[in-house]
N, CA, C and O atoms as CSV, one atom per row, in Angstrom:
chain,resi,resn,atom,element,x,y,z
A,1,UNK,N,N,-3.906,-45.570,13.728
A,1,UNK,CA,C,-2.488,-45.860,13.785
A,1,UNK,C,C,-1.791,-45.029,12.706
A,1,UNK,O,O,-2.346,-44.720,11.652
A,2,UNK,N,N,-0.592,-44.700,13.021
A,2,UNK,CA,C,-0.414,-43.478,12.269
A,2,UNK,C,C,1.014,-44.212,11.038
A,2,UNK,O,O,1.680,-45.110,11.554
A,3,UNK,N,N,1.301,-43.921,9.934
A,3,UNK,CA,C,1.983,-44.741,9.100
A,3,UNK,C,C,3.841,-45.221,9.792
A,3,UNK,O,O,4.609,-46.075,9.347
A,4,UNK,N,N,4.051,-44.167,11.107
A,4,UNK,CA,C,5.691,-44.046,11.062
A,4,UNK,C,C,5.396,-45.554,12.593
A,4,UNK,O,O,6.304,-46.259,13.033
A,5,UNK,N,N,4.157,-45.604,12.966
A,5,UNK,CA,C,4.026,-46.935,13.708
A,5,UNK,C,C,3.962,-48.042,13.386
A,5,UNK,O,O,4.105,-48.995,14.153
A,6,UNK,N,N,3.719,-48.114,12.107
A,6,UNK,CA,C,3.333,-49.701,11.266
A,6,UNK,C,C,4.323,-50.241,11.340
A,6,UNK,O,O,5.374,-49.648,11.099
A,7,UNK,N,N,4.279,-51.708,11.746
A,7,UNK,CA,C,5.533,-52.253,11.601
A,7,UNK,C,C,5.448,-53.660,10.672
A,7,UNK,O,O,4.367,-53.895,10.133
A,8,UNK,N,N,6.666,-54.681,10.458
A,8,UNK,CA,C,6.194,-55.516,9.592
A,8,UNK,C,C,5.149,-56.719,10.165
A,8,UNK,O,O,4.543,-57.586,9.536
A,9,UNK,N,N,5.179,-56.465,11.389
A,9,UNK,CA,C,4.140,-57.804,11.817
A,9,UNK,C,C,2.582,-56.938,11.697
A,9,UNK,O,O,1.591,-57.653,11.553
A,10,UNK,N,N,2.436,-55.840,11.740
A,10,UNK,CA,C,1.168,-55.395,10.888
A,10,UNK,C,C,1.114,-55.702,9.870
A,10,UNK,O,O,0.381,-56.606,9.469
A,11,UNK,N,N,1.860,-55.047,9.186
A,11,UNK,CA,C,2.028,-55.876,7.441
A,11,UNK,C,C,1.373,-57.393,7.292
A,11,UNK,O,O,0.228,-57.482,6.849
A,12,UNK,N,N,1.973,-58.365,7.596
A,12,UNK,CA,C,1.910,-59.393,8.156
A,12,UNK,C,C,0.485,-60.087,8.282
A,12,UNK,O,O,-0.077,-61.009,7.690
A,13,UNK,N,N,0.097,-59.067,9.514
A,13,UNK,CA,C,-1.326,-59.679,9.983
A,13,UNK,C,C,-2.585,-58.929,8.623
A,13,UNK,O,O,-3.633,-59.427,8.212
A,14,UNK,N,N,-1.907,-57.586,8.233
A,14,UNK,CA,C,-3.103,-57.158,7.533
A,14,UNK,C,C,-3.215,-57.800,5.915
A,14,UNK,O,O,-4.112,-57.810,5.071
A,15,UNK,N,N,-2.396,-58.104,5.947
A,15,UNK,CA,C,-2.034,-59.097,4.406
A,15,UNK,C,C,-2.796,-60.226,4.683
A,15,UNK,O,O,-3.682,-60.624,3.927
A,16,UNK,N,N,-2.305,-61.090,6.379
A,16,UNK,CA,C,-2.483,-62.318,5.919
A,16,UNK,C,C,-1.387,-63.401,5.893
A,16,UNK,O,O,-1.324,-64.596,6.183
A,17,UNK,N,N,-0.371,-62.254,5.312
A,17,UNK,CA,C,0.665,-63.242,5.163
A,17,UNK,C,C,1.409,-63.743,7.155
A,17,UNK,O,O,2.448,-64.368,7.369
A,18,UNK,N,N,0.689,-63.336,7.945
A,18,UNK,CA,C,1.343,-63.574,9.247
A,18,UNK,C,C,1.172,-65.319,9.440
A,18,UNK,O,O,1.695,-65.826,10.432
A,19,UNK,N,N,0.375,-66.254,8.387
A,19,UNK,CA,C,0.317,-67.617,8.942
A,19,UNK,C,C,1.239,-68.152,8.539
A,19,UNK,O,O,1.202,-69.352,8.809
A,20,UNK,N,N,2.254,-67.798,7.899
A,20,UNK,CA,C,3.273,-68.575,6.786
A,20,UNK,C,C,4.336,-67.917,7.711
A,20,UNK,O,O,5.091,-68.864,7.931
A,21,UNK,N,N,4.885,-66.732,8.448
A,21,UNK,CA,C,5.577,-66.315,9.015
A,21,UNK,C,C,5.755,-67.147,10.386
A,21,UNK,O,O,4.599,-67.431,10.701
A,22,UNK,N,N,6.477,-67.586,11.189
A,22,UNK,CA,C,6.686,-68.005,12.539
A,22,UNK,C,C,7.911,-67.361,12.921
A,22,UNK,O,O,8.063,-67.557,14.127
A,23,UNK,N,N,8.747,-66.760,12.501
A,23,UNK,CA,C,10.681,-65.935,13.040
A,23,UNK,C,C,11.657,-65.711,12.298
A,23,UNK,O,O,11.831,-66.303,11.233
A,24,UNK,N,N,12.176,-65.110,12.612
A,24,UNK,CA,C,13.041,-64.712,11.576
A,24,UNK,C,C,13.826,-65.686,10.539
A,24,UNK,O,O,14.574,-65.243,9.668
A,25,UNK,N,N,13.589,-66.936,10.719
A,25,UNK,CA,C,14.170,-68.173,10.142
A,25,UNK,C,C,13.104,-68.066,9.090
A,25,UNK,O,O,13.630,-68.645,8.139
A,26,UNK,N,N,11.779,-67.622,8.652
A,26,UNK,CA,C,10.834,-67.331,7.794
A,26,UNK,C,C,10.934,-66.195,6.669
A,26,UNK,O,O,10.316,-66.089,5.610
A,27,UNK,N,N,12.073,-65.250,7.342
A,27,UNK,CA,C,12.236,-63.915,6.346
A,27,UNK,C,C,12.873,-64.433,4.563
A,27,UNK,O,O,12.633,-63.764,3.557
A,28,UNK,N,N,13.634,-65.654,4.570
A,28,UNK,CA,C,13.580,-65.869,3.272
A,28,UNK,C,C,12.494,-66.906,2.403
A,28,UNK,O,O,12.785,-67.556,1.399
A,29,UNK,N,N,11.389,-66.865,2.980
A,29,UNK,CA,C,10.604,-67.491,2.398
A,29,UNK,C,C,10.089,-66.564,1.085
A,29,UNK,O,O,9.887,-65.350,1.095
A,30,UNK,N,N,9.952,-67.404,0.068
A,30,UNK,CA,C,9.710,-66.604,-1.475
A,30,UNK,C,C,8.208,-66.497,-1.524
A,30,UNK,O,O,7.754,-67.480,-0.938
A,31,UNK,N,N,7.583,-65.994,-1.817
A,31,UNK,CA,C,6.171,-65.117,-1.827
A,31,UNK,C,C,5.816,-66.073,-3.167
A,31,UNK,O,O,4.882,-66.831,-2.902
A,32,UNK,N,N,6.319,-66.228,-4.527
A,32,UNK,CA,C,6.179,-67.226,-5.432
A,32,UNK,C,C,6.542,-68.427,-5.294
A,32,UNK,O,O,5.800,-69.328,-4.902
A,33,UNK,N,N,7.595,-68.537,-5.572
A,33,UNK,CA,C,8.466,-69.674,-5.505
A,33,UNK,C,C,8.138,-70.836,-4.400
A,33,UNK,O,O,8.122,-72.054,-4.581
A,34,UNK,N,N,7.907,-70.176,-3.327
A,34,UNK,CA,C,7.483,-71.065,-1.606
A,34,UNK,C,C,6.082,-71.229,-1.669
A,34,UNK,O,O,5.589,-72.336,-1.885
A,35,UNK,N,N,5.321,-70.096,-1.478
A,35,UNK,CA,C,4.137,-69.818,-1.552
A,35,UNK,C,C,2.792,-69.511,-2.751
A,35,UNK,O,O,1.578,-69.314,-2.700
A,36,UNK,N,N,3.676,-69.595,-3.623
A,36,UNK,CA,C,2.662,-69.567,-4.776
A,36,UNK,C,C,1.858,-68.762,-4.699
A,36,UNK,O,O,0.681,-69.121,-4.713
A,37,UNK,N,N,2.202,-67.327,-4.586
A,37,UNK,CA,C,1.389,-65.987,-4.638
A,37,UNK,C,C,2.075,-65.618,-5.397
A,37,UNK,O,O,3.305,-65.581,-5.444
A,38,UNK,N,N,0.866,-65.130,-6.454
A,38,UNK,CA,C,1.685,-64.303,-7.930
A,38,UNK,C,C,-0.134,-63.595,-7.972
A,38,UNK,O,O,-1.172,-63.644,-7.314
A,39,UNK,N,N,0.519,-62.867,-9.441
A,39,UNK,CA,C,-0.996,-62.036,-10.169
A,39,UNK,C,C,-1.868,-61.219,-8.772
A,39,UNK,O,O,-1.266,-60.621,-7.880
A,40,UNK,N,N,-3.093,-61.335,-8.829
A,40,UNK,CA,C,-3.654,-59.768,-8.296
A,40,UNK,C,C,-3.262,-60.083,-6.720
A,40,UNK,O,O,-3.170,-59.115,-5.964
A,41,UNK,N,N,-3.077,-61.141,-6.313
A,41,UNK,CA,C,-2.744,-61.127,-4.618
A,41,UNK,C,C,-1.316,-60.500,-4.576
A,41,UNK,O,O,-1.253,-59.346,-4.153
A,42,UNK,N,N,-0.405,-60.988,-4.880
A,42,UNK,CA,C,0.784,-60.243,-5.050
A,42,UNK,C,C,0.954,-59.015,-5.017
A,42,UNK,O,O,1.547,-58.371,-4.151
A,43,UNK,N,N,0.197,-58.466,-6.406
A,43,UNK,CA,C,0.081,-57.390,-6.945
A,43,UNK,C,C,-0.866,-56.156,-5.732
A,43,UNK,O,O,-0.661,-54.951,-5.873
A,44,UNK,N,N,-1.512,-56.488,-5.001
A,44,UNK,CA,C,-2.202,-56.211,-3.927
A,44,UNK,C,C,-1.405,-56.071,-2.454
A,44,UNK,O,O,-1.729,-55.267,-1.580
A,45,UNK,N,N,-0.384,-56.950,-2.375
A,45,UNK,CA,C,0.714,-56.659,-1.234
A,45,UNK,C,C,1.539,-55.840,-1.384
A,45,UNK,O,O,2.106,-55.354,-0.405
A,46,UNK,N,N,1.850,-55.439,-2.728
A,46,UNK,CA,C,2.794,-54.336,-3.342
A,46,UNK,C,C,2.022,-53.400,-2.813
A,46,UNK,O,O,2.311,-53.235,-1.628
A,47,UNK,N,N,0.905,-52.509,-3.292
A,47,UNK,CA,C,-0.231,-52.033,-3.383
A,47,UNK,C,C,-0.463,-51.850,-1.760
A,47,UNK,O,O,-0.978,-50.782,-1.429
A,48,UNK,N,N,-0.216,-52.552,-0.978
A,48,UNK,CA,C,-0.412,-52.430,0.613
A,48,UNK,C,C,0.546,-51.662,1.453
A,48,UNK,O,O,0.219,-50.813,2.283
A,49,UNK,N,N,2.120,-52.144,1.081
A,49,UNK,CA,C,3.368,-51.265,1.245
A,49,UNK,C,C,3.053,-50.417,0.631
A,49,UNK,O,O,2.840,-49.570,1.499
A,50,UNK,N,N,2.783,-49.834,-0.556
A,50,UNK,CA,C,2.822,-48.370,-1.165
A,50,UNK,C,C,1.911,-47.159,-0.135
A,50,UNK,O,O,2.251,-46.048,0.270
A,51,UNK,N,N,0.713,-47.906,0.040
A,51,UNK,CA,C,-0.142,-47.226,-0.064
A,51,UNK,C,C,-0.491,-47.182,1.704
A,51,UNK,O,O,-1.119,-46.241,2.190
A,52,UNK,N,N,-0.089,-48.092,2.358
A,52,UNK,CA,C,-0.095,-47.882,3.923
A,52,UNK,C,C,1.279,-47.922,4.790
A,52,UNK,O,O,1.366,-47.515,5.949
A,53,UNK,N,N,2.411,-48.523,3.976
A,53,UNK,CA,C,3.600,-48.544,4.666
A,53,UNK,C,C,4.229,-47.167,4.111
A,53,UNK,O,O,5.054,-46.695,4.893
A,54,UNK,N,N,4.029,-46.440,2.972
A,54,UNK,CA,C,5.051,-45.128,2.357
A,54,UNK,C,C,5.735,-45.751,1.830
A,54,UNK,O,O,6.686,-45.091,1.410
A,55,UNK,N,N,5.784,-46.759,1.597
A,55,UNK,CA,C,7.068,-47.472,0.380
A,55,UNK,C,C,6.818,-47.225,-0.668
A,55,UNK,O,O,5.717,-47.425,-1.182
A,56,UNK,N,N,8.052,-46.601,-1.361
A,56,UNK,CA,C,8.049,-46.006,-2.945
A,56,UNK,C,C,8.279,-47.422,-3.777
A,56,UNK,O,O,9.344,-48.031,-3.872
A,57,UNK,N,N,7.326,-47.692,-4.207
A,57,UNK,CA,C,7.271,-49.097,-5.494
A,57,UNK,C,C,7.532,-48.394,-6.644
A,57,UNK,O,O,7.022,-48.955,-7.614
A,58,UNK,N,N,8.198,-47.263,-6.954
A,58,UNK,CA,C,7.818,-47.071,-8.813
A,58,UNK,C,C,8.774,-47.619,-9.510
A,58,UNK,O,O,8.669,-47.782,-10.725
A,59,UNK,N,N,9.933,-48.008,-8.749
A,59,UNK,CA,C,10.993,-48.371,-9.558
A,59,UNK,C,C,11.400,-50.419,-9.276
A,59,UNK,O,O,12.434,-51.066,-9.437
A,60,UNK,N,N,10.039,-50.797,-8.828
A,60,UNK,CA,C,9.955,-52.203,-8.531
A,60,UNK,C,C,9.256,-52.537,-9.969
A,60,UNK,O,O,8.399,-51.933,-10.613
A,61,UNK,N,N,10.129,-54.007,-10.259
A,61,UNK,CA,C,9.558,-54.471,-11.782
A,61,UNK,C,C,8.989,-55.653,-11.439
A,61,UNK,O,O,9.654,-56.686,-11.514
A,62,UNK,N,N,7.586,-55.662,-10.987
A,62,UNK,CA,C,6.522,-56.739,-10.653
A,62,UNK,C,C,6.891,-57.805,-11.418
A,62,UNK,O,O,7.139,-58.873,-10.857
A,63,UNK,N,N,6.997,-57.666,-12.978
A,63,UNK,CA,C,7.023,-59.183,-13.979
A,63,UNK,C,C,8.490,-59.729,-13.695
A,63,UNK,O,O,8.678,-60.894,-14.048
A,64,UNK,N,N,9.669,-58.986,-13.047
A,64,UNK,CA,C,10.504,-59.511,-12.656
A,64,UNK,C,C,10.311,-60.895,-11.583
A,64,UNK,O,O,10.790,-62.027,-11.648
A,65,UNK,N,N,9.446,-60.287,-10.648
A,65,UNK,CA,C,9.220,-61.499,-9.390
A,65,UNK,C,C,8.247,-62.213,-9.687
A,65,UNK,O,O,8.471,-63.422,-9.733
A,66,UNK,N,N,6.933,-61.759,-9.971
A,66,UNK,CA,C,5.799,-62.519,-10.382
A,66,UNK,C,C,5.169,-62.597,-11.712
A,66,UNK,O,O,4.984,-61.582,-12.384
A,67,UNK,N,N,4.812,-63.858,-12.136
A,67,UNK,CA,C,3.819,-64.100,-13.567
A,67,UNK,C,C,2.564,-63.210,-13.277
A,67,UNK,O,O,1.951,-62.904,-12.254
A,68,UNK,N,N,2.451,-62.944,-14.510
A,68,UNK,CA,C,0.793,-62.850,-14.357
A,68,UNK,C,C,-0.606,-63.591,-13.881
A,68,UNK,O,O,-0.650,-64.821,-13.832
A,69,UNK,N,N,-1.488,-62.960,-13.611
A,69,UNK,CA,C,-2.710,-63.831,-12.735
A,69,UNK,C,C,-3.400,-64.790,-13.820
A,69,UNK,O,O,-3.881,-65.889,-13.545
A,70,UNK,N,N,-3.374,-64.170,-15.177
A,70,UNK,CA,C,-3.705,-64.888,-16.655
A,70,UNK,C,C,-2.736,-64.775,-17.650
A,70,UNK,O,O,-2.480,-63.660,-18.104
A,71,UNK,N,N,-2.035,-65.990,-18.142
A,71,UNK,CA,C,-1.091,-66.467,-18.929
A,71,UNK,C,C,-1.762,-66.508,-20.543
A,71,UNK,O,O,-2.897,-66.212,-20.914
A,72,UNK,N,N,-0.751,-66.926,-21.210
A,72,UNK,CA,C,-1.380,-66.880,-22.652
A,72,UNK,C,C,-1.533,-65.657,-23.435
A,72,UNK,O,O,-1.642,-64.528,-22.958
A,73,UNK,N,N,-1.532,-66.016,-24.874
A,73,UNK,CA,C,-1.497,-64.745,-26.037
A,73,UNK,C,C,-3.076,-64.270,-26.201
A,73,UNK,O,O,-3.651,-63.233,-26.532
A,74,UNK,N,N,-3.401,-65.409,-25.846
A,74,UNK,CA,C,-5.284,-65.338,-26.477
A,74,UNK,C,C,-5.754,-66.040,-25.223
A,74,UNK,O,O,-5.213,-66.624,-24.283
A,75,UNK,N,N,-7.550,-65.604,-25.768
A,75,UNK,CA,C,-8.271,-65.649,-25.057
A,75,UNK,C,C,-7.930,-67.499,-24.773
A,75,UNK,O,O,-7.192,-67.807,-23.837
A,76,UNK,N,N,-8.423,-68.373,-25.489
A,76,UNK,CA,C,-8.396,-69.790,-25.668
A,76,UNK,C,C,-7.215,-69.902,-24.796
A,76,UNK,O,O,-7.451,-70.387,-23.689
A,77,UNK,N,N,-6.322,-69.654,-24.977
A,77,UNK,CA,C,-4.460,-70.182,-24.511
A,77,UNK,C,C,-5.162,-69.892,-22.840
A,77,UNK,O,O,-5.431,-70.759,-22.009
A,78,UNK,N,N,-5.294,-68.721,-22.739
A,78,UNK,CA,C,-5.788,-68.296,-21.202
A,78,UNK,C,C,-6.849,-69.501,-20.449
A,78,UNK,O,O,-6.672,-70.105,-19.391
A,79,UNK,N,N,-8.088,-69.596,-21.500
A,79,UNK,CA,C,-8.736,-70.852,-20.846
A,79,UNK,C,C,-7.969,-72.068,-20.649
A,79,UNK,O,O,-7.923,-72.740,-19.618
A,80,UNK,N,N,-7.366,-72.280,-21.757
A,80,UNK,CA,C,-6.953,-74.022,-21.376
A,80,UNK,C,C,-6.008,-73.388,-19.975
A,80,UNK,O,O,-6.483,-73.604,-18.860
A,81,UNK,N,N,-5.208,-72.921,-20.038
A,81,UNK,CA,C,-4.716,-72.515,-18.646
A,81,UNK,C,C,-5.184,-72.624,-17.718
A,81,UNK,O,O,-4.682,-73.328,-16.842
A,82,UNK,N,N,-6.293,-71.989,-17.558
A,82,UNK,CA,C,-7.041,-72.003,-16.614
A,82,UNK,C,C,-8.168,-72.822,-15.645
A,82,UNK,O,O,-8.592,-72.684,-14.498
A,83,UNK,N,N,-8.469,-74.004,-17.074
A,83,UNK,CA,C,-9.147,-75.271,-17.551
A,83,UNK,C,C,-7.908,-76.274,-16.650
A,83,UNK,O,O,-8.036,-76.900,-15.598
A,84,UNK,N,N,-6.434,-76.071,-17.771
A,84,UNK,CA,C,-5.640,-77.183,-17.034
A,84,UNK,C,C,-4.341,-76.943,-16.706
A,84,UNK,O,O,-3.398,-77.190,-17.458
A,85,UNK,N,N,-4.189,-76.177,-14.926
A,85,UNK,CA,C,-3.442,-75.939,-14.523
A,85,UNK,C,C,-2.097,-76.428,-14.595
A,85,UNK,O,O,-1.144,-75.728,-14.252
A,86,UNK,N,N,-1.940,-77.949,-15.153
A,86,UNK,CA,C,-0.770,-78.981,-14.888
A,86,UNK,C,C,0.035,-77.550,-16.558
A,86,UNK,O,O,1.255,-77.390,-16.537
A,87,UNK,N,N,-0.699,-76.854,-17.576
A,87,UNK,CA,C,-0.395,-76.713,-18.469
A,87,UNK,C,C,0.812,-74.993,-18.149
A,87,UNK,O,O,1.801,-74.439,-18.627
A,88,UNK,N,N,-0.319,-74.818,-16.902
A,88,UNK,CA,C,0.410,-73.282,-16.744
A,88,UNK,C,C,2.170,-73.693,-16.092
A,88,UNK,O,O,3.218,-73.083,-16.301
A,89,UNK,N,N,2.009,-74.495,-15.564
A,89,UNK,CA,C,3.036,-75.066,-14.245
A,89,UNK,C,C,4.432,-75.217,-16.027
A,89,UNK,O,O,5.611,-74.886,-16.148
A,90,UNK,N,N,3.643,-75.720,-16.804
A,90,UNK,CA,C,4.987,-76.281,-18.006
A,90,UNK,C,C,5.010,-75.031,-18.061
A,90,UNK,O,O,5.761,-74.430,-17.294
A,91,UNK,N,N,4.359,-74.465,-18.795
A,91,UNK,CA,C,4.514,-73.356,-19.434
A,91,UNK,C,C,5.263,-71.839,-18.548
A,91,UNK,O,O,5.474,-70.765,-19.112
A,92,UNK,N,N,5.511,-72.095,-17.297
A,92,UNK,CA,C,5.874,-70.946,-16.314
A,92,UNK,C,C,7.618,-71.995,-16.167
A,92,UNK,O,O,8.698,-71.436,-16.353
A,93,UNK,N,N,7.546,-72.935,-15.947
A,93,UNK,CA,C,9.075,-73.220,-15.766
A,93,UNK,C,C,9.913,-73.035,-16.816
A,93,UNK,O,O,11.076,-73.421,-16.698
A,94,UNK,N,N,9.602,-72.594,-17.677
A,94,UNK,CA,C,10.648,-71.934,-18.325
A,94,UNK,C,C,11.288,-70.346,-18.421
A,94,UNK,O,O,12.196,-69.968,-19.162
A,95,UNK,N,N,10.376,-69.407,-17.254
A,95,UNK,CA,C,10.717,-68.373,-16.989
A,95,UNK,C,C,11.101,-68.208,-15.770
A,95,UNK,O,O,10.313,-68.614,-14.915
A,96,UNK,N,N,12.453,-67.548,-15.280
A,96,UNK,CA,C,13.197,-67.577,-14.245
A,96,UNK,C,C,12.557,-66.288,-13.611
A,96,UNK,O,O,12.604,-65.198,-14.182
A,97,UNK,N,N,11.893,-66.508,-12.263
A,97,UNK,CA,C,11.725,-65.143,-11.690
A,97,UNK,C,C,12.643,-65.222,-10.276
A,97,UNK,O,O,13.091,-66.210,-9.694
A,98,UNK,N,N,12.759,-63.573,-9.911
A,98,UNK,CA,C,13.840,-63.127,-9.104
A,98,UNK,C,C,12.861,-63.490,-7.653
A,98,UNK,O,O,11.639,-63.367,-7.571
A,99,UNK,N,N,13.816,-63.971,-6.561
A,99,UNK,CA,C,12.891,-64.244,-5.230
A,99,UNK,C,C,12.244,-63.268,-4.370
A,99,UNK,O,O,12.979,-62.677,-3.579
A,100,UNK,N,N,11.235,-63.041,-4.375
A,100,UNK,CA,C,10.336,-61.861,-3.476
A,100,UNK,C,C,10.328,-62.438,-2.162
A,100,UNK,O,O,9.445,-63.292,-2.084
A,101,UNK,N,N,10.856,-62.320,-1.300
A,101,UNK,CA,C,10.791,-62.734,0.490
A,101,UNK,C,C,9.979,-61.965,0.743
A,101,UNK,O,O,9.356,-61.052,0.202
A,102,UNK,N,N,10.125,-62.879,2.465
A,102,UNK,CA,C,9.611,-61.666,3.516
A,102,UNK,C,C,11.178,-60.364,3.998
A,102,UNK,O,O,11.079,-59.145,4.138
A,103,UNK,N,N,12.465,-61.238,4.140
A,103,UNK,CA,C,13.275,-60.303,3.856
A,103,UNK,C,C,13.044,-59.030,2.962
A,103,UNK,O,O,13.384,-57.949,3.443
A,104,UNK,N,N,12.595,-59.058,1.929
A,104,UNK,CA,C,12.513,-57.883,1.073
A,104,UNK,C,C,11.374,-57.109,1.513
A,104,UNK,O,O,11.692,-55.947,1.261
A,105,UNK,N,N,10.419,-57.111,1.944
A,105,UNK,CA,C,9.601,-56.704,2.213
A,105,UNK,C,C,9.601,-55.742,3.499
A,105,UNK,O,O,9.084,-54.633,3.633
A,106,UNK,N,N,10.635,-56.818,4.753
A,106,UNK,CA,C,11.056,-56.082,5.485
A,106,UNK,C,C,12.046,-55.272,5.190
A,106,UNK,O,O,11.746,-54.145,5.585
A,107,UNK,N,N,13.192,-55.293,4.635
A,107,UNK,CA,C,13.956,-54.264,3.959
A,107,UNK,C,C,13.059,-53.296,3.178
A,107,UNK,O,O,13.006,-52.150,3.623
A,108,UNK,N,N,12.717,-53.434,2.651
A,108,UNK,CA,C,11.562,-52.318,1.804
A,108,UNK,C,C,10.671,-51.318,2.894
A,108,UNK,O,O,10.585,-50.105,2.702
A,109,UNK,N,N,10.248,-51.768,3.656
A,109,UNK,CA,C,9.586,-51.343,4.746
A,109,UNK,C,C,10.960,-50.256,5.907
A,109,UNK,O,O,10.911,-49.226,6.580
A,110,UNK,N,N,11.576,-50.861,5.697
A,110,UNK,CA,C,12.851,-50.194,6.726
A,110,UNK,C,C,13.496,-49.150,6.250
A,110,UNK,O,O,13.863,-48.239,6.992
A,111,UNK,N,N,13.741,-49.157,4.780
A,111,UNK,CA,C,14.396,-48.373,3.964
A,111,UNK,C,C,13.569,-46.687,3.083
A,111,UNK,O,O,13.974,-45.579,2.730
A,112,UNK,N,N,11.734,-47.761,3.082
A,112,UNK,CA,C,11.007,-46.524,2.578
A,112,UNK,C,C,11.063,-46.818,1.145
A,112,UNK,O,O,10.260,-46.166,0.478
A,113,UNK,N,N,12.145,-48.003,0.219
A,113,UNK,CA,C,11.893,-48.225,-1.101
A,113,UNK,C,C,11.926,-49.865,-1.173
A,113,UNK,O,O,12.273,-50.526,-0.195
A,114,UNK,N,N,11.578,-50.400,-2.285
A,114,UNK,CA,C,11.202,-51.153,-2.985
A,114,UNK,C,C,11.423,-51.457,-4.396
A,114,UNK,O,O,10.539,-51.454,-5.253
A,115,UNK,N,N,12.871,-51.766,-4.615
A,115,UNK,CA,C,13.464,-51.943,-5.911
A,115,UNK,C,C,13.513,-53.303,-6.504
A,115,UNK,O,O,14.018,-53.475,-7.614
């Protein structure tokens, strides 16, 4: 399949993300916020548009939309995190991230960028 055929329901199915999708009433669903995809899965759907859709990501600011996959200054801070999730959940609501849809994704895909 050649890259100018891909469309977003490939995207979709090759992600994965096609079970959370059902119509266009789904395009503002948030990738974090809804779905709780952040860190290397996230970071891997970016990584999927770049690298099979031609979407230019260089000027997309990942820590804008998503936390990191491991939180904390130190190693310890990272375990208890990781130990006790209820701790990451406090510790992340106090940082506001911007909403990553499926809208954006399809815009990103349509446009060729990803800002």
């Amino acid at each position: 399949m050649s890259h100018s055929k891909l469309t977003f329901n490939d995207f979709l199915s090759e992600s994965g993300l096609d079970k959370y999708y059902n119509d266009e009433s789904s395009l503002d669903l948030r990738l974090y916020h809804d779905l709780k995809v952040f860190g290397d899965v996230a970071e891997s759907y970016i990584e999927l548009l770049q690298e099979q859709y031609d979407v230019d990501v260089s000027k997309f600011k990942f820590d804008n939309y998503f936390p990191n996959e491991y939180i904390g200054d130190s190693t310890i801070q990272r375990v208890l995190f990781w130990l006790l999730p209820f701790l990451r959940s406090r510790s992340e609501s106090h940082v506001q991230y911007k909403e990553f849809t499926f809208r954006k994704i399809k815009d990103s895909m349509d446009s060729g960028y990803l800002i």
